[in-house]
VEXGU-479261 format. One record per residue: residue number from 1; residue in three letters; y negated, x, z negated of N, C-alpha, C in turn. Coordinates in steps of 0.2 Angstrom, whole numbers, plus 5000, padded with zeros to 4 digits. Each point is the difference from the previous one (the first is absolute). Example, Ala and Ser with C-alpha at 12.3 -4.5 7.8 and 13.67 -1.06 7.14 Angstrom:
2
pt num:1; residu:Ala; n_y:5028; n_x:5066; n_z:4961; ca_y:4994; ca_x:4996; ca_z:5000; c_y:4994; c_x:5004; c_z:5000
pt num:2; residu:Ser; n_y:4995; n_x:4998; n_z:5004; ca_y:4994; ca_x:5004; ca_z:4999; c_y:4995; c_x:4996; c_z:4997
This chain:
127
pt num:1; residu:Unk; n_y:5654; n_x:4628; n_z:4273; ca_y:4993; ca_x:5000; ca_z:4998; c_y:4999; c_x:4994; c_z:4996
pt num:2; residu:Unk; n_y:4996; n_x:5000; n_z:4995; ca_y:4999; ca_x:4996; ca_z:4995; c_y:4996; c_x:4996; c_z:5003
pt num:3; residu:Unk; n_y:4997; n_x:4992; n_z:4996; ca_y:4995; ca_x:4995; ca_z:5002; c_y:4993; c_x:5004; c_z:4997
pt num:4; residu:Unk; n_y:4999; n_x:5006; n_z:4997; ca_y:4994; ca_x:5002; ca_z:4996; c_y:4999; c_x:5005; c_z:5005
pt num:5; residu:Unk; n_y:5003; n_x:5004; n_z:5003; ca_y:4999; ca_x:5002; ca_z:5006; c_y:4997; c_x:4996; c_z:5007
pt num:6; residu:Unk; n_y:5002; n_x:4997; n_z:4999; ca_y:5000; ca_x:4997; ca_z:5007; c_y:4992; c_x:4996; c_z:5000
pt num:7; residu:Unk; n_y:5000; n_x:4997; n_z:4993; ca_y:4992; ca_x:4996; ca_z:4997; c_y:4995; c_x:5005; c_z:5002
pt num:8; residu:Unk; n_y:5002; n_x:5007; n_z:4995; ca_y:4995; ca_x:5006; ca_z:5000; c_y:4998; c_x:5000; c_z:5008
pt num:9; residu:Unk; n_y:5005; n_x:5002; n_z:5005; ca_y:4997; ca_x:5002; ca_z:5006; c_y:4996; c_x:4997; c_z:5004
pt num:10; residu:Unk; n_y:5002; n_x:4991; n_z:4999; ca_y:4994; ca_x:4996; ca_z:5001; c_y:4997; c_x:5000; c_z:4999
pt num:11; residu:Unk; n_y:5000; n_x:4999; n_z:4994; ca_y:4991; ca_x:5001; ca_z:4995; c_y:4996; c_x:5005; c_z:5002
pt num:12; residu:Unk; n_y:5003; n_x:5006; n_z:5002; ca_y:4995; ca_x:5005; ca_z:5005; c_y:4998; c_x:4998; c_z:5006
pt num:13; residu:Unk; n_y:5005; n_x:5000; n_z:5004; ca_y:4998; ca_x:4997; ca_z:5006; c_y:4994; c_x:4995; c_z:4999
pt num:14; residu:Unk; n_y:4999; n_x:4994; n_z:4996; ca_y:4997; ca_x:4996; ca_z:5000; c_y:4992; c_x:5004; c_z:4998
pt num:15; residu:Unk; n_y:5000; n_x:5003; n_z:4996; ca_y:4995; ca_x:5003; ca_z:4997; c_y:4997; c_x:5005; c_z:5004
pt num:16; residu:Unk; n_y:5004; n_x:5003; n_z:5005; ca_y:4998; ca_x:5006; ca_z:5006; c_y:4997; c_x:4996; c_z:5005
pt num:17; residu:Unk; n_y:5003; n_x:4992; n_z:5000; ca_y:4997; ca_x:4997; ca_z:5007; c_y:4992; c_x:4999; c_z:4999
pt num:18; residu:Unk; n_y:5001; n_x:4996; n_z:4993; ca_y:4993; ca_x:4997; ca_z:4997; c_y:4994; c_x:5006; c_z:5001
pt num:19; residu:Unk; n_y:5003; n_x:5004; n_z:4996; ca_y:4997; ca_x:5007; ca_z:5000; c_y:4995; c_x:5001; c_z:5007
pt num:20; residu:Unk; n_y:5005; n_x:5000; n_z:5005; ca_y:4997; ca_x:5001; ca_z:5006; c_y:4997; c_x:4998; c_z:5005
pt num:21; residu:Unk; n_y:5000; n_x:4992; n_z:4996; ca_y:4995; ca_x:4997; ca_z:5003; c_y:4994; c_x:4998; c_z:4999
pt num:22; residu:Unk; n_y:4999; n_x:5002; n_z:4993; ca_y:4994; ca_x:5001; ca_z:4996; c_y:4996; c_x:5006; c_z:5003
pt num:23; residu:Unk; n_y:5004; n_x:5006; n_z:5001; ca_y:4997; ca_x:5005; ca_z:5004; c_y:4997; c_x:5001; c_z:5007
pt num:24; residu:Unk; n_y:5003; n_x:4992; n_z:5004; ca_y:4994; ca_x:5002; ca_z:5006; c_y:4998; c_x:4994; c_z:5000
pt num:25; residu:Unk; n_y:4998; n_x:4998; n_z:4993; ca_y:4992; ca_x:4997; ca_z:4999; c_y:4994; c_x:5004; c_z:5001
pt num:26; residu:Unk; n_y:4995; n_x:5002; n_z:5004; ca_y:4998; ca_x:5002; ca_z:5000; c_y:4991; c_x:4999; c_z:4996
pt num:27; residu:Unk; n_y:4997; n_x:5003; n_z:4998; ca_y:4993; ca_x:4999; ca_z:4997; c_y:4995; c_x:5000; c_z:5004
pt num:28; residu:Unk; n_y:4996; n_x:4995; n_z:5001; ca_y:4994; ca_x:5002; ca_z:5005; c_y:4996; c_x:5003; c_z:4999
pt num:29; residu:Unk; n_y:4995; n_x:5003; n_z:5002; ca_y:4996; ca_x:5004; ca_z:5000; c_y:4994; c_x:4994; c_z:4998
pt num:30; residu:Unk; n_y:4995; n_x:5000; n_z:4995; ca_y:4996; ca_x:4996; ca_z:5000; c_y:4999; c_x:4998; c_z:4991
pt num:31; residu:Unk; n_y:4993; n_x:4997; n_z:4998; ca_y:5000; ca_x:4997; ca_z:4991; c_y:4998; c_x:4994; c_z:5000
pt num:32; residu:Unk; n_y:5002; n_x:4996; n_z:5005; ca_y:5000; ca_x:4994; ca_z:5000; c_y:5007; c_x:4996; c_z:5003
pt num:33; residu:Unk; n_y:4998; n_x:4993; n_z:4994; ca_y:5008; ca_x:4995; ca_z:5003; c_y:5000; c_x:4999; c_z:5008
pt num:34; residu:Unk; n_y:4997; n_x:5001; n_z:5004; ca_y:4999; ca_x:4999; ca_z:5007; c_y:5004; c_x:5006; c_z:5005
pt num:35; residu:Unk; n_y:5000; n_x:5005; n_z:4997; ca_y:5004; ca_x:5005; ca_z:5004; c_y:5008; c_x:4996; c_z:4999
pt num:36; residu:Unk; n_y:5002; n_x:4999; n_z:4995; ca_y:5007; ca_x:4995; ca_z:5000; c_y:5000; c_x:4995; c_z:5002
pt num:37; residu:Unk; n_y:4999; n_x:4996; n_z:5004; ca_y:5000; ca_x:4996; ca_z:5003; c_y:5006; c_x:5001; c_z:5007
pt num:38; residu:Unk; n_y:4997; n_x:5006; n_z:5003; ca_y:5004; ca_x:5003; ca_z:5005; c_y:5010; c_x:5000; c_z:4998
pt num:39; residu:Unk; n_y:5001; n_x:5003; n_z:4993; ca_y:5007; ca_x:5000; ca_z:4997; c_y:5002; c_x:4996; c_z:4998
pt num:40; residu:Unk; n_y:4995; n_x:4994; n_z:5000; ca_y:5005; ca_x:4993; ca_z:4996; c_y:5007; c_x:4999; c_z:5003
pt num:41; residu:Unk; n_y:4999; n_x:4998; n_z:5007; ca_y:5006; ca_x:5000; ca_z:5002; c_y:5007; c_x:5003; c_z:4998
pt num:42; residu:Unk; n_y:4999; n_x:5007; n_z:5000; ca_y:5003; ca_x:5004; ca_z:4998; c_y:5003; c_x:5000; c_z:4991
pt num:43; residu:Unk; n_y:4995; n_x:4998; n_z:4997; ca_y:5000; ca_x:5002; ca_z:4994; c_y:5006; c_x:4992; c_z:4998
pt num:44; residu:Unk; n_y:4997; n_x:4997; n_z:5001; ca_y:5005; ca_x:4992; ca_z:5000; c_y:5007; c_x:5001; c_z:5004
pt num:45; residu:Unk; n_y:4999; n_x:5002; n_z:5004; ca_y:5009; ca_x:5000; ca_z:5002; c_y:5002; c_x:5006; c_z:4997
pt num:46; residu:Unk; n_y:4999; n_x:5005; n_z:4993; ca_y:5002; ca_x:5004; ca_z:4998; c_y:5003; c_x:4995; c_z:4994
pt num:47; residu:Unk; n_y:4993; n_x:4996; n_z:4996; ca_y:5002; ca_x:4994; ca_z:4996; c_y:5005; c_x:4998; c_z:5001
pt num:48; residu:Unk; n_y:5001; n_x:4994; n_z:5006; ca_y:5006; ca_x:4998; ca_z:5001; c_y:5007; c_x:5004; c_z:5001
pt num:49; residu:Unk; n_y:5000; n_x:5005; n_z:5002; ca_y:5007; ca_x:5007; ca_z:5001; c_y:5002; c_x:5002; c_z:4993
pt num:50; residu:Unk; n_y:4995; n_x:5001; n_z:4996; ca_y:5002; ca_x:5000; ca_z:4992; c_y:5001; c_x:4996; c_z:4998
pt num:51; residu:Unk; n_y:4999; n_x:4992; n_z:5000; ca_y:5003; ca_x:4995; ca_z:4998; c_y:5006; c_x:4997; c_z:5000
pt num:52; residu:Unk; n_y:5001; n_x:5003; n_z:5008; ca_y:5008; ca_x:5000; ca_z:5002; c_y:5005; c_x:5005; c_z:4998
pt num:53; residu:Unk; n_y:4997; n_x:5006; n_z:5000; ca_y:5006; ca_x:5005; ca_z:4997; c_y:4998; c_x:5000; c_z:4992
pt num:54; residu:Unk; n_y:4995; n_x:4995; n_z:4996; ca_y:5002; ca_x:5000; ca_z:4994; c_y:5006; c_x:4993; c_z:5001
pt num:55; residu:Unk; n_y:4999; n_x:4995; n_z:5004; ca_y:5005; ca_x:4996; ca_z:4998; c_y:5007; c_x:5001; c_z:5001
pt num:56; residu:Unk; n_y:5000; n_x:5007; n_z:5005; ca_y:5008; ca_x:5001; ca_z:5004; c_y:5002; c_x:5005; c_z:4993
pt num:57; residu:Unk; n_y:4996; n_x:5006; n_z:4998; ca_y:5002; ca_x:5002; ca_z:4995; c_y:5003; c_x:4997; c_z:4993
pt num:58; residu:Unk; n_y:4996; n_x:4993; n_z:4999; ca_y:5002; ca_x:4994; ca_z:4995; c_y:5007; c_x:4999; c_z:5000
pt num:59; residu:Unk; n_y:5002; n_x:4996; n_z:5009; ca_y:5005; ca_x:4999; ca_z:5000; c_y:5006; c_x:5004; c_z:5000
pt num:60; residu:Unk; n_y:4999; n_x:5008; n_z:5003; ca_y:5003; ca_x:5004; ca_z:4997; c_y:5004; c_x:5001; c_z:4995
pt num:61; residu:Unk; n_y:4995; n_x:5000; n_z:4996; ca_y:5001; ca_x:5002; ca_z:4992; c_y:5006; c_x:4993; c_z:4998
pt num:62; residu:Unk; n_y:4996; n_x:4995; n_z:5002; ca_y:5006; ca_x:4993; ca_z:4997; c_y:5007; c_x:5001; c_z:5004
pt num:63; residu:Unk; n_y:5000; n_x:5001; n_z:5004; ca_y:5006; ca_x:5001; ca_z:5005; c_y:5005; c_x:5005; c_z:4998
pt num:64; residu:Unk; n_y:4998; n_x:5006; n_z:4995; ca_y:5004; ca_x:5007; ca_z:4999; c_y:5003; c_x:4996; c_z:4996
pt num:65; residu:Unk; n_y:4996; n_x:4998; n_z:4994; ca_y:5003; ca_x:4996; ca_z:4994; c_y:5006; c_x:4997; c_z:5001
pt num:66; residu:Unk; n_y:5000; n_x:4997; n_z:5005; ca_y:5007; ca_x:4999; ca_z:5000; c_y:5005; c_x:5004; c_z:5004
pt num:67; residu:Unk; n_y:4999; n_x:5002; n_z:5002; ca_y:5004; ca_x:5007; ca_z:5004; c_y:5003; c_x:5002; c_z:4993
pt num:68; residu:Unk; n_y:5006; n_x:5002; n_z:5001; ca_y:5008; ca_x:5003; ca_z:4995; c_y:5002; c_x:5006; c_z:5001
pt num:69; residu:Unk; n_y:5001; n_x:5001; n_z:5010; ca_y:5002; ca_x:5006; ca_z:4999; c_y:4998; c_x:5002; c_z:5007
pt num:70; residu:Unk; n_y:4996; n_x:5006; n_z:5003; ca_y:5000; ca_x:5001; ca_z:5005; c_y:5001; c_x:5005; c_z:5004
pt num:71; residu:Unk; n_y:5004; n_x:4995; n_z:5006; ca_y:5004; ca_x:5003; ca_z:5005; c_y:4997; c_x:5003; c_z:5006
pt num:72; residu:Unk; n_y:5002; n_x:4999; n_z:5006; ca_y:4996; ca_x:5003; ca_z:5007; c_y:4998; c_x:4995; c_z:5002
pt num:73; residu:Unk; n_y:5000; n_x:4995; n_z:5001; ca_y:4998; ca_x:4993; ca_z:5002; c_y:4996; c_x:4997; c_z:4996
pt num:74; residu:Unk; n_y:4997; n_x:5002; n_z:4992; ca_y:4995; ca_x:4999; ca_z:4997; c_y:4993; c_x:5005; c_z:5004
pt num:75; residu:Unk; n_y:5004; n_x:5008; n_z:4999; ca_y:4996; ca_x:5004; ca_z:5000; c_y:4995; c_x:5000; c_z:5009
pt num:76; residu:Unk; n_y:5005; n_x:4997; n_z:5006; ca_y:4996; ca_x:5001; ca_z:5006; c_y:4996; c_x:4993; c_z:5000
pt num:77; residu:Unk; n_y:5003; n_x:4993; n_z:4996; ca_y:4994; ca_x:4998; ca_z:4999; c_y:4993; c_x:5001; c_z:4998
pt num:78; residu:Unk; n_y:5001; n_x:5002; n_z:4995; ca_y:4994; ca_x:5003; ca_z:4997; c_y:4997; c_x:5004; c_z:5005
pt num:79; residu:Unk; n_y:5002; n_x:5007; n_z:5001; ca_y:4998; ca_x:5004; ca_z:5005; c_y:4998; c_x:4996; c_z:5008
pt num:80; residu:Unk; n_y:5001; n_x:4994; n_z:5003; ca_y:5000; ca_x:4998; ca_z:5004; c_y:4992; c_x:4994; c_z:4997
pt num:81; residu:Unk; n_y:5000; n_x:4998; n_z:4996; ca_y:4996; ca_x:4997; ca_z:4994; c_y:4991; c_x:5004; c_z:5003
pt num:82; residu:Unk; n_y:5003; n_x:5004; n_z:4995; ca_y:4997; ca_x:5007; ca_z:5000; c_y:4997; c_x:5002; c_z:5007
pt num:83; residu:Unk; n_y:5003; n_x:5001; n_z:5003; ca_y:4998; ca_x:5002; ca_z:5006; c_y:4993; c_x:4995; c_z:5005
pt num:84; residu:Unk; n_y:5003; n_x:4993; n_z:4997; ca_y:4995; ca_x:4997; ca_z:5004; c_y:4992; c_x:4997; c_z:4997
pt num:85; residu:Unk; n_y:5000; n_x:5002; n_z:4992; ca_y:4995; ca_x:5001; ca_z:4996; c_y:4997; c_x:5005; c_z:5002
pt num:86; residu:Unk; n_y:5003; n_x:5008; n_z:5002; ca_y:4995; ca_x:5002; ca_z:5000; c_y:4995; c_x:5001; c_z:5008
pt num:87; residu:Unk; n_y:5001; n_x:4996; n_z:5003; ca_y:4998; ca_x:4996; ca_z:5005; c_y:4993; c_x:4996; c_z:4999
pt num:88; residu:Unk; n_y:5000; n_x:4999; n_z:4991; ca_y:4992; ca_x:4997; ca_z:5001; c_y:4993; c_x:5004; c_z:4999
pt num:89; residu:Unk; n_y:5003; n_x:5008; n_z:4998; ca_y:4993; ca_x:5005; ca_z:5003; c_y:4998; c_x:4997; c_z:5005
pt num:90; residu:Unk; n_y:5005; n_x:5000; n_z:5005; ca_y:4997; ca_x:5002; ca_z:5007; c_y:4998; c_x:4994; c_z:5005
pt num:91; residu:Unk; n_y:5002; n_x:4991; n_z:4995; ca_y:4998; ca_x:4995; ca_z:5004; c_y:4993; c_x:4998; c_z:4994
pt num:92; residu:Unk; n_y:5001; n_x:5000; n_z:4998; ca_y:4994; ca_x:5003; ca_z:4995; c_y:4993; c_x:5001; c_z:5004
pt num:93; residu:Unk; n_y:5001; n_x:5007; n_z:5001; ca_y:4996; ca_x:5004; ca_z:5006; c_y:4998; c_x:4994; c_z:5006
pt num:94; residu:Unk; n_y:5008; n_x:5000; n_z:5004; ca_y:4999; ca_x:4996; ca_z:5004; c_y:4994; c_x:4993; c_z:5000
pt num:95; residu:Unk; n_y:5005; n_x:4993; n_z:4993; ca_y:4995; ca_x:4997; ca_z:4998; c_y:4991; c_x:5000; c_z:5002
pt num:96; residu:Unk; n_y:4998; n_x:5003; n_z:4993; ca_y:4995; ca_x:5003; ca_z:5001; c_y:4994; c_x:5001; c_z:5007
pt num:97; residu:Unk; n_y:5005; n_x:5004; n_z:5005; ca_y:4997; ca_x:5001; ca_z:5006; c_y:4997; c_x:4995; c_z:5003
pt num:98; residu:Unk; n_y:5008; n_x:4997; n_z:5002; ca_y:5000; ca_x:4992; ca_z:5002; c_y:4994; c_x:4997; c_z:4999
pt num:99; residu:Unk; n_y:4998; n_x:4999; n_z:4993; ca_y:4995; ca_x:4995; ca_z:4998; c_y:4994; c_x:5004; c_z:5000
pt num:100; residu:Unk; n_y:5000; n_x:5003; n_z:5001; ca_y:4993; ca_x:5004; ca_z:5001; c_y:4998; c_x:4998; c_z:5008
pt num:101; residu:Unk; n_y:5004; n_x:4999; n_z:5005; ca_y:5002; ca_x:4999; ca_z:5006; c_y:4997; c_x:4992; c_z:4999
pt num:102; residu:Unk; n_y:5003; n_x:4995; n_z:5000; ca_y:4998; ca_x:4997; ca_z:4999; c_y:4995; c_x:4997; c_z:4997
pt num:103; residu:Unk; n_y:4997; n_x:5003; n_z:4994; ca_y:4993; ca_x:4997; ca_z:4999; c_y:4996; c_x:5002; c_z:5004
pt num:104; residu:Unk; n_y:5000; n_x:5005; n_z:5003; ca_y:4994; ca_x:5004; ca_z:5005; c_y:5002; c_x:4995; c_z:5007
pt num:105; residu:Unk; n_y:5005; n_x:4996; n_z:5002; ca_y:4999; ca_x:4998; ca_z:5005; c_y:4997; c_x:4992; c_z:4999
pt num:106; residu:Unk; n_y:5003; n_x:4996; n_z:4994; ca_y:4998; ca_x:4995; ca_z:4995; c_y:4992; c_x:4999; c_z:5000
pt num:107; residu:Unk; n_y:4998; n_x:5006; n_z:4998; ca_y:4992; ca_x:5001; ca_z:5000; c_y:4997; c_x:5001; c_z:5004
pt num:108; residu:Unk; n_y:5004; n_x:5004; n_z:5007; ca_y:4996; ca_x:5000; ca_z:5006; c_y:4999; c_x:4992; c_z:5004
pt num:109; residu:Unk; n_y:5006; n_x:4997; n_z:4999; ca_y:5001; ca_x:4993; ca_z:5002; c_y:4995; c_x:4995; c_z:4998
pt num:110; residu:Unk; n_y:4998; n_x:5001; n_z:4991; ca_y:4998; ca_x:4995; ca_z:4996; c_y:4994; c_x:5001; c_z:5004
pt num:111; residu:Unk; n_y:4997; n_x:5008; n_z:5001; ca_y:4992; ca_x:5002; ca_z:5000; c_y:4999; c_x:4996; c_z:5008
pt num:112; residu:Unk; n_y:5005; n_x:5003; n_z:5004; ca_y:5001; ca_x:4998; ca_z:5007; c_y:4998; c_x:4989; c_z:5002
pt num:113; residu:Unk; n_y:5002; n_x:4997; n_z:4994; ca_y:5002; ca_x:4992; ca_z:5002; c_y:4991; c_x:5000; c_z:4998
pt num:114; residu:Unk; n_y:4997; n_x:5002; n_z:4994; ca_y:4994; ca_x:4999; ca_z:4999; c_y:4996; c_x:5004; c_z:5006
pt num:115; residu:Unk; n_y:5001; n_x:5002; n_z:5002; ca_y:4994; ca_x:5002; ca_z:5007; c_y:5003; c_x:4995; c_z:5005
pt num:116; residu:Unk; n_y:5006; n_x:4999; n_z:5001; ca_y:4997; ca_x:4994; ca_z:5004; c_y:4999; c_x:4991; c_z:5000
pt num:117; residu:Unk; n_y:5002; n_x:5001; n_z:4993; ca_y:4998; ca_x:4993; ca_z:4997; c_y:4994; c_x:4999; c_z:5001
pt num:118; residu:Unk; n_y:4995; n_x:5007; n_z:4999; ca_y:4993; ca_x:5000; ca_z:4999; c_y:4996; c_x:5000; c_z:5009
pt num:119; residu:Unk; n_y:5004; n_x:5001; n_z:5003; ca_y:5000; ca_x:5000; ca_z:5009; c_y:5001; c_x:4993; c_z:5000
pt num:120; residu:Unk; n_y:5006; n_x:4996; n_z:4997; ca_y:4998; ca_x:4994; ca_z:5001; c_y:4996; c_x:4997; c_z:4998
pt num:121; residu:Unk; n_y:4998; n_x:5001; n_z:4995; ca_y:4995; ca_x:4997; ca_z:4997; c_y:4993; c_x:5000; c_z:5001
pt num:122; residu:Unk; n_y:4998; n_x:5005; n_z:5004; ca_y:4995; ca_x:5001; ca_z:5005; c_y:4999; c_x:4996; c_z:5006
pt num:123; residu:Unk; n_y:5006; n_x:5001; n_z:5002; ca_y:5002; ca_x:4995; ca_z:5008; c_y:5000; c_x:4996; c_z:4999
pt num:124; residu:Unk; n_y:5000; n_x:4996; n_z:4995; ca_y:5000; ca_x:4990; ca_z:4998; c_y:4993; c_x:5001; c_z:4998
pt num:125; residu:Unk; n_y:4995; n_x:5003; n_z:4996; ca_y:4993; ca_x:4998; ca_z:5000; c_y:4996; c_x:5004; c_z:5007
pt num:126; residu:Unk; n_y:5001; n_x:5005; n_z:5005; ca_y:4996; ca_x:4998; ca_z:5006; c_y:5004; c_x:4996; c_z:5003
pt num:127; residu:Unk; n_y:5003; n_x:4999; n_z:5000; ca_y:5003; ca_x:4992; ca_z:5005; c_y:4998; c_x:4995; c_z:4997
């Protein structure tokens, strides 16, 4: 197998990941900036996952360059390489949930501290 082979493959892989992760962005229903609100989360760790598989792509690319001749312990690295890339669909996904998870319980907290800041607050002026 040639090094132009083995870039092409990558190159695919890389762009089928991307690809599908853009795909379960979803649109909300709605014609105002406020219905997205809800997908920030979402929409930001897609940001970040495209960030990283343009930087791993980058490195790639520099890395082949010197590559001479490849053998089978080029080729299962890559394939092994590969394999844990296309892992950022799906933490991706993960991500995104996670923080969605979080801000709702962040928000239920923040809302929560003010209700009873506002009982203390109370309690020091009848007292």
């Amino acid at each position: 197998m040639t090094r132009n082979r083995m870039e092409a493959f990558s190159d695919g892989v890389i762009a089928i990941i991307i690809t599908i992760m853009v795909l379960e962005l979803r649109v909300p229903a709605g014609s105002t900036l406020t219905v997205l609100r809800p997908i920030t989360p979402v929409f930001f760790s897609y940001l970040l996952s495209f960030v990283f598989l343009g930087i791993y792509w980058s490195n790639h690319h520099h890395l082949l360059q010197v590559v001479e001749d490849v053998n089978g312990r080029v080729l299962w690295a890559n394939h092994g390489s590969i394999a844990l890339i296309n892992l950022f669909a799906f933490l991706r996904k993960v991500s995104g949930a996670i923080t969605q998870v979080q801000l709702f319980f962040r928000q239920r907290w923040i809302r929560d501290f003010d209700l009873h800041r506002t009982k203390a607050a109370v309690m020091l002026l009848v007292c």
